[in-house]
C-alpha positions in Angstrom: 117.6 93.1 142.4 120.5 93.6 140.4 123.5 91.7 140.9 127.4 93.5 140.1 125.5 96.1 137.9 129.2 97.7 137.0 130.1 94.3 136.4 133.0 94.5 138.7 133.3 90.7 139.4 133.9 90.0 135.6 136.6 92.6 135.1 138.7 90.7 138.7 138.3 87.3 136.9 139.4 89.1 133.9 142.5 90.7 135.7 143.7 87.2 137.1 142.7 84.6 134.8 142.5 86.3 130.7 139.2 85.1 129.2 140.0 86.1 125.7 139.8 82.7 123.6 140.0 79.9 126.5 137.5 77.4 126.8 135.6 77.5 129.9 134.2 75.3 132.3 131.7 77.1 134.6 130.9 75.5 137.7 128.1 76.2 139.7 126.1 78.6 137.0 122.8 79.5 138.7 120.8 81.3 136.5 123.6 82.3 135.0 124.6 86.0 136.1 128.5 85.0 135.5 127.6 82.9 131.9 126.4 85.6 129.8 129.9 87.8 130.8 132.2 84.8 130.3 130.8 84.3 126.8 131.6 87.5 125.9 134.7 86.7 126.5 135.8 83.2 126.2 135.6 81.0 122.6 133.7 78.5 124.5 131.5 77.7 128.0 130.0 74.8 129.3 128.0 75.9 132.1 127.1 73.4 135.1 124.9 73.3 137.7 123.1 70.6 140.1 120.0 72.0 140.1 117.5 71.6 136.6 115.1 74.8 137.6 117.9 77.4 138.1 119.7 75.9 134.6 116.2 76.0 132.9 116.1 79.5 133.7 120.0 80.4 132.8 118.7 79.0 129.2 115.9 80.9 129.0 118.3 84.4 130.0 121.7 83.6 127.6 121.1 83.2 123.6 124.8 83.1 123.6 126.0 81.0 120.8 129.2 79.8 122.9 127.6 78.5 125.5 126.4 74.9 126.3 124.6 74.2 129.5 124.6 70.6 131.5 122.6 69.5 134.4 125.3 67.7 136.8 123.3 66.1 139.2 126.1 64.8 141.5 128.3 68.2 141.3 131.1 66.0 139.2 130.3 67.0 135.2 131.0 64.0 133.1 133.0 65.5 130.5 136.3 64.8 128.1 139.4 64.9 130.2 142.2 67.7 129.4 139.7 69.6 127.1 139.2 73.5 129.0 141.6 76.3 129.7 139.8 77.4 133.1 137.6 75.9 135.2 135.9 78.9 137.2 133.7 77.9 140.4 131.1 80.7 140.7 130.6 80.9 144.6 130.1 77.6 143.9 132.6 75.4 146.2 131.7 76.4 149.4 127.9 74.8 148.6 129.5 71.4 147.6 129.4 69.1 150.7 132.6 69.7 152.6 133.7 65.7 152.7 133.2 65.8 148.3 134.9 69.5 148.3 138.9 67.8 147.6 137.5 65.5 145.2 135.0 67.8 143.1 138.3 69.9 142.9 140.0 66.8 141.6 137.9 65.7 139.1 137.5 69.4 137.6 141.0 69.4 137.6 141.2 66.2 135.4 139.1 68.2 132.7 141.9 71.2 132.5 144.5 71.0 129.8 148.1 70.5 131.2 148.4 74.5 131.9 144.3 75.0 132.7 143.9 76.8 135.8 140.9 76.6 138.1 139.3 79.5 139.1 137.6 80.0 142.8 135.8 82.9 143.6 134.1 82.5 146.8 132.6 85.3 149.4 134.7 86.8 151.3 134.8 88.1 155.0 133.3 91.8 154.2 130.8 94.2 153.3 127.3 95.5 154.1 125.7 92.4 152.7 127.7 90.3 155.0 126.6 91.7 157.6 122.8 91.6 156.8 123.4 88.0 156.0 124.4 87.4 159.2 122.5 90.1 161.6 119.1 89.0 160.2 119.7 85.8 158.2 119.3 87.0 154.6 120.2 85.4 151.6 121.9 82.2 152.5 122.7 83.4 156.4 126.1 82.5 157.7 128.5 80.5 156.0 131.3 80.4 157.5 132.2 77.0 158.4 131.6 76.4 154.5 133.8 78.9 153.3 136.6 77.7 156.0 136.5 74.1 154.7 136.6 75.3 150.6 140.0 77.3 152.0 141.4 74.1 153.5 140.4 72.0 150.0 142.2 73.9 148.1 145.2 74.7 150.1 145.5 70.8 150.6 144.8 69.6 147.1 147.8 67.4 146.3 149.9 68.4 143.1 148.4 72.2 143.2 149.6 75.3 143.8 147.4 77.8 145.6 147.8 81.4 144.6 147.8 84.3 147.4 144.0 85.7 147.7 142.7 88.5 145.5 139.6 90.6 147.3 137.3 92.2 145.5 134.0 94.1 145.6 130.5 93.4 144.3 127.8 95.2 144.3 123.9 93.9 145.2 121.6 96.8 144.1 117.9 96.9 145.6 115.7 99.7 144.2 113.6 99.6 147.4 113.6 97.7 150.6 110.6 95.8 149.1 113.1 94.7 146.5 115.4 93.3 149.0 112.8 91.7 151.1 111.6 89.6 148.5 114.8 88.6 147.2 116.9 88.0 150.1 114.5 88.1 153.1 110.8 87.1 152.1 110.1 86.0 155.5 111.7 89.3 157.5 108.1 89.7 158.8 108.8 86.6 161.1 111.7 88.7 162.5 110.6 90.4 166.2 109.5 93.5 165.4 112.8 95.0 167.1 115.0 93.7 164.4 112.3 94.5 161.7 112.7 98.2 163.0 117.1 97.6 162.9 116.5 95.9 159.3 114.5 98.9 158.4 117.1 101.3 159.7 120.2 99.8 158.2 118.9 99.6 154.6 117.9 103.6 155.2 121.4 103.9 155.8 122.6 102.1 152.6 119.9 104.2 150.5 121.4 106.0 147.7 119.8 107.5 144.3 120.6 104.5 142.9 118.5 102.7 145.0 119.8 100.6 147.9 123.3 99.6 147.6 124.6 96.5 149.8 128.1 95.6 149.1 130.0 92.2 149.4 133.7 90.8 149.4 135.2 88.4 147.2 138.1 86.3 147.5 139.4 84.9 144.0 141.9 81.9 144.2 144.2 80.7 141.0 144.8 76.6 141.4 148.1 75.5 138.9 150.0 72.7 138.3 
């Protein structure tokens, strides 16, 4: 599976927040899909995440020079206040428990210089792979209550300003329905063989020479003093 193979979801950040220079704070990093692009960009990024195996393997993908990794095991990085330029949550705050979600947002905040802006890209109400998520429970399966109660954090978070939502596209590109079954669905073969045969049919209809081409919304947010 590749994930945003035309890179579309760097280019939006881009477009919103300029990379060029700043100091980043990555929140969230995975394996780090997003780290290797913002390095190209930024002077500087210190890529989070709570869990050890998926940083070990972010390390393992990015030789970048720029870039400095830290396992956060509470979700609140322990770092030098009023140091970064952006602090960019990677579909990130919608995973941190709702009743922490104001206060994660807080404490990253703290870490911004006076003009620092925090970046949230989260995923957004749209798109083929939204719709597999939630027909037949791939990926992560529905989110929705999470995504709800990220919206509400930010709009609420005292001394903030919440910017109007920017949508985007992504991109998830399969090169076979194998491919897709063992990244997003390895245990489809649970499913009754009705929705197997409806799973099978709607990846035929996303089938392109590409290979198999599922597409998802983004919302980006801008948070500013």
């Amino acid at each position: 599976m590749l994930l945003d193979p035309d890179n579309k979801y760097i280019r939006a950040i881009d477009t919103y927040a300029p990379l060029a220079g700043t100091t980043i704070l990555e929140i969230g990093c995975g394996s780090g899909r997003m780290t290797g692009d913002l390095a190209e960009h930024a002077e500087h990024v210190v890529a989070t995440d709570i869990d050890s195996s998926a940083l070990e393997q972010a390390q393992r993908q990015i030789s970048a020079k720029n870039v400095d990794f830290l396992l956060s095991d509470d979700g609140f990085p322990h770092l030098k206040k009023g140091v970064f330029d952006l602090v960019i949550y990677t579909l990130s705050l919608h995973h941190v428990p709702i009743n922490k979600m104001a206060a994660n947002l807080e404490h990253t905040g703290q870490l911004l210089k006076k003009s620092g802006k925090i970046v949230v890209v989260e995923p957004g109400n749209g798109g083929s792979f939204l719709e597999v998520k939630k027909r037949f429970g791939a990926g992560s399966g529905d989110e929705d209550a999470e995504k709800a109660a990220a919206k509400r954090a930010m709009k609420n978070l005292t001394g903030w300003i919440l910017s109007p939502t920017h949508s985007f596209a992504v991109d998830f590109l399969f090169s076979n329905a194998a491919d897709f079954y063992a990244s997003k669905l390895p245990t489809y073969r649970k499913l009754p063989v009705e929705e197997q045969a409806a799973l099978a049919e709607f990846l035929s209809r996303h089938t392109t020479d590409r290979g198999i081409i599922l597409t998802s919304e983004r919302y980006l947010n801008l948070l500013s003093r």
